[in-house]
C-alpha positions as CSV (number, residue, x, y, z in Angstrom):
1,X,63.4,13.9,124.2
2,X,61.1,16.9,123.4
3,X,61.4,17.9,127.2
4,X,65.2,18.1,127.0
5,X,64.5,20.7,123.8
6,X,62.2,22.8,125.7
7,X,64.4,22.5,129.1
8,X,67.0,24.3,127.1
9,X,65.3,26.6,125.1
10,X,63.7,27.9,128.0
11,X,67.8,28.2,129.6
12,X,68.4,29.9,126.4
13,X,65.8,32.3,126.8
14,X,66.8,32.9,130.3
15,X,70.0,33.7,129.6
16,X,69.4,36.3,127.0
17,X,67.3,38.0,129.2
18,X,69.4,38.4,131.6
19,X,72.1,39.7,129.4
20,X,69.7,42.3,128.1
21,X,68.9,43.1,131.5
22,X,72.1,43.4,132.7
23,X,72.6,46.2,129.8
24,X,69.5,47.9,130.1
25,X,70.3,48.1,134.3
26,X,72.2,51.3,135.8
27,X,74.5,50.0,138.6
28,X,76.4,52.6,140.8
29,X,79.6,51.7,139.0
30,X,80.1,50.6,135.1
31,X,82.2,47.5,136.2
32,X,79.3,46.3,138.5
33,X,78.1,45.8,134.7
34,X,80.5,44.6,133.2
35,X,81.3,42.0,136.1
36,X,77.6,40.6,135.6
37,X,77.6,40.3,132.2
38,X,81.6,38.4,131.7
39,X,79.9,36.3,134.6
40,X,77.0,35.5,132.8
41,X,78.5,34.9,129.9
42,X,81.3,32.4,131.1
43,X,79.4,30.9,133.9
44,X,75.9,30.9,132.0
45,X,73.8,28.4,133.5
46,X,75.1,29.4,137.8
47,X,75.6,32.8,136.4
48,X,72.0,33.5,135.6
49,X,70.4,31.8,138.4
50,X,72.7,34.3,140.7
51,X,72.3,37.3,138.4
């Protein structure tokens, strides 16, 4: 049970660090950006791992 909490805490904490990557990063075009992040937001677990 406590592996399931800390399986998706550590998603969790993937996640946001992608999004803050994604903001931080310059891409050659703003909707390269804002691409990534709608896809990591709506797609977050597959949207991550591709990010």
């Amino acid at each position: 049970m406590f592996s399931f909490g800390l399986i998706g805490l550590l998603c969790l904490a993937l996640w946001i660090f992608a999004l803050v990557d994604i903001v931080n990063s310059r891409f050659r075009q703003d909707t390269t950006k804002i691409v990534w992040a709608l896809v990591v937001i709506f797609i977050p677990f597959i949207g991550t791992i591709l990010y």
